[in-house]
MDAnalysis code that builds the backbone (N, CA, C; Angstrom):
import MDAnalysis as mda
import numpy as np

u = mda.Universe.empty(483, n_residues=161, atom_resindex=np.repeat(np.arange(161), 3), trajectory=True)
u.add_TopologyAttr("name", ["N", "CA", "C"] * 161)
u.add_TopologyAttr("resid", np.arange(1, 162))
u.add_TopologyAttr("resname", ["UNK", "UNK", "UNK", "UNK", "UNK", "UNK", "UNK", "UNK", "UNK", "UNK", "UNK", "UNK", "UNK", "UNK", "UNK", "UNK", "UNK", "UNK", "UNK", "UNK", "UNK", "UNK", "UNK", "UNK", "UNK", "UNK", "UNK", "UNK", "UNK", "UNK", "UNK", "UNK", "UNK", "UNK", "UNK", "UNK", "UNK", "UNK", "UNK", "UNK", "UNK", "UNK", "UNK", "UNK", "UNK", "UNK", "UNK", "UNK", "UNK", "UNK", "UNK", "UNK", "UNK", "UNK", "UNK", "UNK", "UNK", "UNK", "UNK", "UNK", "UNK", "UNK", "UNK", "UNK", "UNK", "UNK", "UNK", "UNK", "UNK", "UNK", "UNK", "UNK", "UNK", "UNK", "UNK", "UNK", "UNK", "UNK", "UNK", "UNK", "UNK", "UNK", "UNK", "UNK", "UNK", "UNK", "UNK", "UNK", "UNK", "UNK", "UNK", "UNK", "UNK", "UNK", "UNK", "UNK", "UNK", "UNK", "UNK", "UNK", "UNK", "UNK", "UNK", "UNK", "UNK", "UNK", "UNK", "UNK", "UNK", "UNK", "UNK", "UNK", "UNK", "UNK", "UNK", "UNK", "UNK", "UNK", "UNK", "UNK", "UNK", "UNK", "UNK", "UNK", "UNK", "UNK", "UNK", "UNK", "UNK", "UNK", "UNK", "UNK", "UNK", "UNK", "UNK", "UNK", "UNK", "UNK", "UNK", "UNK", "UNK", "UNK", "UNK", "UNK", "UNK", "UNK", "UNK", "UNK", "UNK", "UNK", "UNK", "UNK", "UNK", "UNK", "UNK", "UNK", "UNK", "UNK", "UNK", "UNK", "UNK"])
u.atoms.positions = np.array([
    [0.847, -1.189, 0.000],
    [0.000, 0.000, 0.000],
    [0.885, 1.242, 0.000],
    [0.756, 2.559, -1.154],
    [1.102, 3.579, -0.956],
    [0.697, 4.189, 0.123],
    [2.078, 4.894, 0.510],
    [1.720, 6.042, 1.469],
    [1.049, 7.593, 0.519],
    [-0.184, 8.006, 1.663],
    [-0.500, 9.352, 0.624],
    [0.203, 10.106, 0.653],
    [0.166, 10.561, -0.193],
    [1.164, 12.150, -0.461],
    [1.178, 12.879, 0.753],
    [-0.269, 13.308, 0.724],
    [-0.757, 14.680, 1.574],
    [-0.492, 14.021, 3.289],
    [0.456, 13.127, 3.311],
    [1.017, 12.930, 5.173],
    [2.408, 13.250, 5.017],
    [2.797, 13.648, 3.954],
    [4.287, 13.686, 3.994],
    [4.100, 15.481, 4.016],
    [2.950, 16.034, 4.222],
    [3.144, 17.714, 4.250],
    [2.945, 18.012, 5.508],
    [2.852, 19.325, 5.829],
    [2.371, 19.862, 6.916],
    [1.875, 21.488, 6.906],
    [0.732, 21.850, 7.457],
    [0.690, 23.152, 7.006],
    [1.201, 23.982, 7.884],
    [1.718, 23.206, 8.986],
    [2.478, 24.061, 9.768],
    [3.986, 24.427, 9.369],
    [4.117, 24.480, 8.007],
    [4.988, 24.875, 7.360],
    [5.068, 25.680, 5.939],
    [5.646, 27.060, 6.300],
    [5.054, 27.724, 5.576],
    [5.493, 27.573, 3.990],
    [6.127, 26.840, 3.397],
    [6.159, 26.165, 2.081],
    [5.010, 25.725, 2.106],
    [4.786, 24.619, 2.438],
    [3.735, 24.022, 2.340],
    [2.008, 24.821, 2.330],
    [1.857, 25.363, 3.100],
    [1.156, 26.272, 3.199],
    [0.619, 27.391, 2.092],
    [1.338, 27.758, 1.643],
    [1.424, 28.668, 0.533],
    [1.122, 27.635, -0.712],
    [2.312, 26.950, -0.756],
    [1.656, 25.782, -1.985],
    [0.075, 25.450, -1.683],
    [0.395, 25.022, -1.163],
    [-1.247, 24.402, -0.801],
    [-2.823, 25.633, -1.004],
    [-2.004, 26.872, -1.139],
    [-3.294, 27.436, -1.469],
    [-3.588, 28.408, -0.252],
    [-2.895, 28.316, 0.872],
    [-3.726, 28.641, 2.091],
    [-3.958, 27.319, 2.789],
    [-4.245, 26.492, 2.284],
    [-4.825, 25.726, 2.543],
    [-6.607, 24.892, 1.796],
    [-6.787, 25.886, 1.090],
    [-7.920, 25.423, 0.014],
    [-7.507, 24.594, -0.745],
    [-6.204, 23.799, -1.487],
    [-5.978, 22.984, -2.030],
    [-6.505, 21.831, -1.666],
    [-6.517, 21.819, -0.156],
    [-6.618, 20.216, 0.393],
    [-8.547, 19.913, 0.319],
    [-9.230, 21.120, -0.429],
    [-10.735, 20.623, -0.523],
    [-10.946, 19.923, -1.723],
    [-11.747, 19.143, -1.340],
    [-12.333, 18.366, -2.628],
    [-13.757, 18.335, -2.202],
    [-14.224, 18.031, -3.860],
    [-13.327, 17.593, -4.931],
    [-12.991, 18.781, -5.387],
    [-11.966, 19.202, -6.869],
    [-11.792, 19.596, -7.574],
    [-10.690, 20.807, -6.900],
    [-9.578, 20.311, -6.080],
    [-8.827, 21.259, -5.200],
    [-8.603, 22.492, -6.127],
    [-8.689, 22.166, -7.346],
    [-7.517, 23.220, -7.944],
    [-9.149, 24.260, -8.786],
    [-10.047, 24.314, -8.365],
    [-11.301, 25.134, -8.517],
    [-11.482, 25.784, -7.531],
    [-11.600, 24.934, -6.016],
    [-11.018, 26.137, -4.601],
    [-10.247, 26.729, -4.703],
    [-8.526, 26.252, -5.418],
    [-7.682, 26.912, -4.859],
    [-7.602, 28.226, -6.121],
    [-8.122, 28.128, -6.772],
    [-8.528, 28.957, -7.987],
    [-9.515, 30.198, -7.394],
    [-10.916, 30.004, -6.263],
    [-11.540, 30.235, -6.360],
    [-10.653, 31.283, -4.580],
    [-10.496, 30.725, -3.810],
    [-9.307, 31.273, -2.920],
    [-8.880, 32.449, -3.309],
    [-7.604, 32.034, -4.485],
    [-6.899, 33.079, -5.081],
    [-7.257, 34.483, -5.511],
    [-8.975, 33.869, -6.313],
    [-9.748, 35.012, -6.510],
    [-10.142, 35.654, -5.197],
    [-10.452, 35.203, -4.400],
    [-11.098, 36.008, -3.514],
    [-9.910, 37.176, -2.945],
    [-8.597, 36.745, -2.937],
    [-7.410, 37.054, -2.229],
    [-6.900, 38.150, -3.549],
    [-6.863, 37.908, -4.025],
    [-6.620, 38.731, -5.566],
    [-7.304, 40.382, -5.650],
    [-8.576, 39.860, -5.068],
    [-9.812, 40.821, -5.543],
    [-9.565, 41.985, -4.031],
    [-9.317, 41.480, -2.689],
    [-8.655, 41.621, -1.360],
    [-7.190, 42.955, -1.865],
    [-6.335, 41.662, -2.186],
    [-5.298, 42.903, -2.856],
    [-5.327, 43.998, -3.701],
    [-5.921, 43.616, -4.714],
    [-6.190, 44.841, -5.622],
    [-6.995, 46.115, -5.356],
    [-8.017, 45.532, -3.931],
    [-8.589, 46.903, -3.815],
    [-7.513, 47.736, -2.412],
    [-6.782, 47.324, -2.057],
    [-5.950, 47.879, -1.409],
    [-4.181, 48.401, -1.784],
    [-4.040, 48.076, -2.985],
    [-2.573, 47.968, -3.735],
    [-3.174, 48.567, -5.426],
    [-2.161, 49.631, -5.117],
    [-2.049, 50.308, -6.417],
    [-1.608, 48.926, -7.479],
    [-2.114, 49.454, -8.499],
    [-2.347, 47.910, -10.196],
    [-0.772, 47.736, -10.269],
    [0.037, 49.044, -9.965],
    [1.499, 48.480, -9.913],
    [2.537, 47.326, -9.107],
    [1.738, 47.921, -7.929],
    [2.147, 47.171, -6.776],
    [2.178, 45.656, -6.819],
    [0.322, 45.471, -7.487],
    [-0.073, 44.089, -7.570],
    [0.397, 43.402, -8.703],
    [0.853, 44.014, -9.688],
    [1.943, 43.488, -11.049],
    [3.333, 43.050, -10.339],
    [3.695, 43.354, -9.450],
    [4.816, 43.595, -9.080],
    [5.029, 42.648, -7.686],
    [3.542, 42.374, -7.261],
    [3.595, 41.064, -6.234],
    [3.412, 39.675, -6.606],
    [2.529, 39.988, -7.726],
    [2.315, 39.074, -9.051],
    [3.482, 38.135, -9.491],
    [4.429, 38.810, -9.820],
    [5.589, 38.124, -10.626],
    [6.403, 37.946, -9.369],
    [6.464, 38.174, -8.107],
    [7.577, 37.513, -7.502],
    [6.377, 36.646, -6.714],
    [5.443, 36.507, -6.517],
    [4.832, 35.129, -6.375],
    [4.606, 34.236, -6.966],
    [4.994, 34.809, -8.570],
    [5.114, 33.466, -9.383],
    [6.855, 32.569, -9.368],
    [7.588, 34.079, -9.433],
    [8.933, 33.074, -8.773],
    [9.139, 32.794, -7.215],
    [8.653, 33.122, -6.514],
    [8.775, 32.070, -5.326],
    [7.536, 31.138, -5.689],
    [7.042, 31.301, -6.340],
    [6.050, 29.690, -6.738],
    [6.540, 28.756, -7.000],
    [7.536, 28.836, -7.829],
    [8.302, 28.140, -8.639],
    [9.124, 27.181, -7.344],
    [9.330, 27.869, -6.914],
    [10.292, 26.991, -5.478],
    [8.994, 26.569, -4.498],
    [8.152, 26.871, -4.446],
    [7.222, 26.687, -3.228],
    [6.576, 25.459, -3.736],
    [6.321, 25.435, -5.425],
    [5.875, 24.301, -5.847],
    [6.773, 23.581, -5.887],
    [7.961, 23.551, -6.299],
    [8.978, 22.435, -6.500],
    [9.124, 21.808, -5.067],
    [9.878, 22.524, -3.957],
    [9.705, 22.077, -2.603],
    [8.348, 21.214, -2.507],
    [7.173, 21.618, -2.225],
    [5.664, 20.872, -1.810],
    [5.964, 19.726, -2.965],
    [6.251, 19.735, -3.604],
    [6.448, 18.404, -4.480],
    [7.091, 17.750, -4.346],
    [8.338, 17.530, -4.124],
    [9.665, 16.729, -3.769],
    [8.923, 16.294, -2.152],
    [8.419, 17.131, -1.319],
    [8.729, 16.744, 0.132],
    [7.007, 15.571, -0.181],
    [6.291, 15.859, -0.683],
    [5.328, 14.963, -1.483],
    [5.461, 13.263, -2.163],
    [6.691, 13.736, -3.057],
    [6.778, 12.705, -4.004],
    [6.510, 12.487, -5.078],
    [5.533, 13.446, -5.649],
    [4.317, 13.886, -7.099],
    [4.591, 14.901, -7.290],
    [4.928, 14.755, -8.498],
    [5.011, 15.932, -9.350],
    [3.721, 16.299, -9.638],
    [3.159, 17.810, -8.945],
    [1.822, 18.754, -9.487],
    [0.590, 17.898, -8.957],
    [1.334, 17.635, -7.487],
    [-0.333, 16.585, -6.888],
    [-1.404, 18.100, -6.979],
    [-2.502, 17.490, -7.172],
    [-3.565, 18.573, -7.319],
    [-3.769, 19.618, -6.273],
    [-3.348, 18.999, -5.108],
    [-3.377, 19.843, -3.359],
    [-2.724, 21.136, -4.089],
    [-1.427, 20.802, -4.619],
    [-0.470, 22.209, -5.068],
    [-1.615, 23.526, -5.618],
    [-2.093, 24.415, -5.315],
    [-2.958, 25.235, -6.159],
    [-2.071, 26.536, -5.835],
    [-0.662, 26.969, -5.770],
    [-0.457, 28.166, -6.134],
    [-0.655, 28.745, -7.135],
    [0.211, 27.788, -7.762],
    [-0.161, 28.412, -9.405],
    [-1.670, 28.569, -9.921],
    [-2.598, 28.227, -9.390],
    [-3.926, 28.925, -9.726],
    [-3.919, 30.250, -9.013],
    [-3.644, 30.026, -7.701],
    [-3.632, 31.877, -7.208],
    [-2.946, 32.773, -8.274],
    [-2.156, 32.227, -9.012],
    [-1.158, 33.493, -9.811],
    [-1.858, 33.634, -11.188],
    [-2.314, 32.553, -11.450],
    [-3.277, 32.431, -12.524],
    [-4.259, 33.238, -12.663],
    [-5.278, 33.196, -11.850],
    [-6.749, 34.307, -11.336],
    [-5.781, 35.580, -11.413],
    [-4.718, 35.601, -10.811],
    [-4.246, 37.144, -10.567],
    [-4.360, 38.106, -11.544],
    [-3.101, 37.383, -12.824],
    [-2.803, 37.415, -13.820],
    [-4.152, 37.984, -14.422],
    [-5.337, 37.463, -14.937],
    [-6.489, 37.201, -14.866],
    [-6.839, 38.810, -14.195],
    [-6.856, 39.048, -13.003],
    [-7.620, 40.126, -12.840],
    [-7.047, 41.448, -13.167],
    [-5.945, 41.485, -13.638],
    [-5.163, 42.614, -14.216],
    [-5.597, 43.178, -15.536],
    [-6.485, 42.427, -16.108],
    [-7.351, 42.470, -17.533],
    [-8.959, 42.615, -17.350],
    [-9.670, 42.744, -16.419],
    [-10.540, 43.107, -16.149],
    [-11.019, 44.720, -16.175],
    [-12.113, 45.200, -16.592],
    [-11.782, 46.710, -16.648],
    [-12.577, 47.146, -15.486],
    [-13.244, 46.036, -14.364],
    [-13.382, 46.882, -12.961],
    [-13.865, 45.551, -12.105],
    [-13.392, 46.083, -10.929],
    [-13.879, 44.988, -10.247],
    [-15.142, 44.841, -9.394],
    [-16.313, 44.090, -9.935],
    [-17.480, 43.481, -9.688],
    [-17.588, 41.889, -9.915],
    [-19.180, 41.527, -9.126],
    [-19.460, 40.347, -9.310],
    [-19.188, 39.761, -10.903],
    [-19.888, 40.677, -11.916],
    [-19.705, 40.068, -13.266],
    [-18.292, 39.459, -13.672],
    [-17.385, 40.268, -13.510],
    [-16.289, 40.402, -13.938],
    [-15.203, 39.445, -13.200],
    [-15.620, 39.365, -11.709],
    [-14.924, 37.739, -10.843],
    [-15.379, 36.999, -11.861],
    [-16.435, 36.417, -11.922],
    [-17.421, 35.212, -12.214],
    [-16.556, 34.885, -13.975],
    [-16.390, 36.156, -14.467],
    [-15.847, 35.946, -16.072],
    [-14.100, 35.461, -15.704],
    [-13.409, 35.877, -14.629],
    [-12.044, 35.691, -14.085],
    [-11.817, 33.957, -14.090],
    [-13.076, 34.351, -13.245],
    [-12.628, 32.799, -12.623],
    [-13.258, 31.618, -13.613],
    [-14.552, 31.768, -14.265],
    [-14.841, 30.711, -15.146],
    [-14.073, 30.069, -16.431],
    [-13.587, 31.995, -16.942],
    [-12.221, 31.211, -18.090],
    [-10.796, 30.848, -17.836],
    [-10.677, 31.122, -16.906],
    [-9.514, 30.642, -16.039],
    [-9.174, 29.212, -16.014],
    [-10.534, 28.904, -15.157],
    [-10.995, 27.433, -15.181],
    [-10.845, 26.705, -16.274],
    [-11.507, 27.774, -17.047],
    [-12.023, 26.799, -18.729],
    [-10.208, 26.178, -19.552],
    [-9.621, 27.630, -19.583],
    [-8.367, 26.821, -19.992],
    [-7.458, 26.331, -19.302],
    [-7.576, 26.264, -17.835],
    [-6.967, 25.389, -16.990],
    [-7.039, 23.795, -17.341],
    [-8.223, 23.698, -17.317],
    [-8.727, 22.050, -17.382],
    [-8.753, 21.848, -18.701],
    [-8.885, 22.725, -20.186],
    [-9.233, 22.470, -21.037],
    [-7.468, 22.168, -21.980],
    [-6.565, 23.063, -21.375],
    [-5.187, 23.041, -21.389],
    [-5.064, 22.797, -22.967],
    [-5.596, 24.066, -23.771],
    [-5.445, 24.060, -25.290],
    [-3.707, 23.853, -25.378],
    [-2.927, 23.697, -26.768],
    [-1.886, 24.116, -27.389],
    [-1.648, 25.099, -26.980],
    [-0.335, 25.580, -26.752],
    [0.896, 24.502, -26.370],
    [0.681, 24.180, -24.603],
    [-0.325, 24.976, -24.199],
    [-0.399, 24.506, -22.670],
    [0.021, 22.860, -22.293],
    [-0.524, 21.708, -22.770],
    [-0.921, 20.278, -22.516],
    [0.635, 20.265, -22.552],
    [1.581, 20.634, -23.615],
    [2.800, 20.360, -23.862],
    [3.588, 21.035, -22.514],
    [3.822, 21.704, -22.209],
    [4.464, 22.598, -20.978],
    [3.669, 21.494, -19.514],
    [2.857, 21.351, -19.693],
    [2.462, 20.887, -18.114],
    [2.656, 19.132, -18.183],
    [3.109, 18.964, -19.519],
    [3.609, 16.999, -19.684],
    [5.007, 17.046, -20.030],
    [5.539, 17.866, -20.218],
    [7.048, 17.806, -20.498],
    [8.154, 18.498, -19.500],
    [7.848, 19.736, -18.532],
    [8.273, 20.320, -17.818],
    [8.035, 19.609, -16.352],
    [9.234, 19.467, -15.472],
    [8.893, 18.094, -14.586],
    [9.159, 19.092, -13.492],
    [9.427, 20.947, -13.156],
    [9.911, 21.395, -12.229],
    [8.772, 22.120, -11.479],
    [9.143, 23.088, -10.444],
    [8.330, 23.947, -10.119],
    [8.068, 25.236, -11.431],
    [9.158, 26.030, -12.420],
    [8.310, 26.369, -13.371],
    [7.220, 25.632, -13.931],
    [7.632, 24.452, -14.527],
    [6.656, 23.458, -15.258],
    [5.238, 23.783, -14.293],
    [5.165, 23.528, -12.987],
    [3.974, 23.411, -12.224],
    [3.552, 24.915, -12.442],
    [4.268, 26.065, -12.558],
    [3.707, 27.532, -12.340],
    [2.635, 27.844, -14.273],
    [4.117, 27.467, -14.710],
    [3.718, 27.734, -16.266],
    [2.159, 27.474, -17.140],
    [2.051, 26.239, -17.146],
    [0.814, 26.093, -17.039],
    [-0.112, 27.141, -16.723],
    [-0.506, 27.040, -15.855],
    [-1.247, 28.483, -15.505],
    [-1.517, 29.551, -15.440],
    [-0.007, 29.919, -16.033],
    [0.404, 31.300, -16.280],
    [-0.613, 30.886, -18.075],
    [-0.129, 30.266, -18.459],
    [-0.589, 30.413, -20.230],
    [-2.162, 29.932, -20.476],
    [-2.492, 29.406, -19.300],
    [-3.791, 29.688, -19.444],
    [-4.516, 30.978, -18.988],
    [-3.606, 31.348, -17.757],
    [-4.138, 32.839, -17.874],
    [-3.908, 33.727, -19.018],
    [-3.163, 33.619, -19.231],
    [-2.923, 34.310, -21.168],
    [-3.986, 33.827, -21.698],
    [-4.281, 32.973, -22.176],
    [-5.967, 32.802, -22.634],
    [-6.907, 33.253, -22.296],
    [-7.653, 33.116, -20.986],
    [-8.198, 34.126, -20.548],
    [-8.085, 35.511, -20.513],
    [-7.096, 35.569, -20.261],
    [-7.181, 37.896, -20.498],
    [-7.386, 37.510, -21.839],
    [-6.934, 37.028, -22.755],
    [-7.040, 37.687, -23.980],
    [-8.552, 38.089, -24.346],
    [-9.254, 36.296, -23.823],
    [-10.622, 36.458, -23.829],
    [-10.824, 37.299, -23.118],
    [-10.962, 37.979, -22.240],
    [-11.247, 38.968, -20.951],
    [-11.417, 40.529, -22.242],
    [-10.009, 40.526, -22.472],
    [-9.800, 41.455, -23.190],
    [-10.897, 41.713, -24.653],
    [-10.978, 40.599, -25.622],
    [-12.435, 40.916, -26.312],
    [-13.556, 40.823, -25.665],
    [-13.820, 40.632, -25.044],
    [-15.217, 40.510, -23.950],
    [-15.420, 42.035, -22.999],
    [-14.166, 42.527, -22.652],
    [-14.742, 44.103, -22.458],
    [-14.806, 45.225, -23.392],
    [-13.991, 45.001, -25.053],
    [-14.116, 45.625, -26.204],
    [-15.747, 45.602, -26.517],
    [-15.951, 44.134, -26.436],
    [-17.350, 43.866, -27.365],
    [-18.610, 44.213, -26.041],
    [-18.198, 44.549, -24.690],
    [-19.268, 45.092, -24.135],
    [-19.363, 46.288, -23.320],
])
């Protein structure tokens, strides 16, 4: 019998912790829709208190300490990108709300649904980056390029309304 992953963590450690989402990773089902849905809430938190610079600028060094926060939670794991991991969705939504042209209910709900959509849907070249890249980028990347999908969509969706 395997041992589970999720006994070899602890959230009393703040790697772990952070990987994990806060801790919303560890809900199921579908951890990485909490930890998606988390991020948003935490996203939406920052931005109304942090100038759009600030949050560009907390943005990208939470995606490189992601990069280590995921690689660490993984190694001390054993799995590469166990689903618990949901930072990289927090940076994802982020990414994501920087393309929004204000922040309301409509405009979460559009964040977080296409987010989702090319998360799980993981068009070209996404599928390739998240099956060939075995590190903590590999685990961040992903998500980052599906958030690129989304703003873009984000982006014709506040042209066309």
């Amino acid at each position: 019998m395997t041992e589970n992953p999720l006994l070899r963590i602890r959230l009393t450690n703040p790697i772990h912790f952070l990987a994990l989402g806060l801790g919303s990773g560890l809900i199921r089902p579908a951890p990485g829709t909490w930890g998606s849905l988390a991020g948003l809430l935490i996203g939406i938190l920052l931005l109304s208190v942090l100038e759009t610079f600030s949050f560009v600028i907390l943005t990208a060094l939470s995606f490189i300490l992601g990069c280590y926060l995921c690689q660490k939670t993984a190694d001390d794991m054993g799995v590469h990108d166990h689903g618990s991991i949901v930072w990289d969705e927090f940076i994802g939504v982020w990414i994501c709300l920087l393309f929004i042209p204000e922040i309301n209910l409509f405009w979460s709900v559009v964040v977080f649904v296409l987010f989702r959509f090319f998360d799980i849907l993981k068009p070209y070249p996404i599928k390739i980056f998240d099956e060939k890249l075995e590190s903590g980028f590999g685990i961040m990347i992903d998500d980052v390029l599906a958030a690129v999908y989304a703003s873009m969509m984000i982006i014709i969706l506040s042209v066309l309304l």
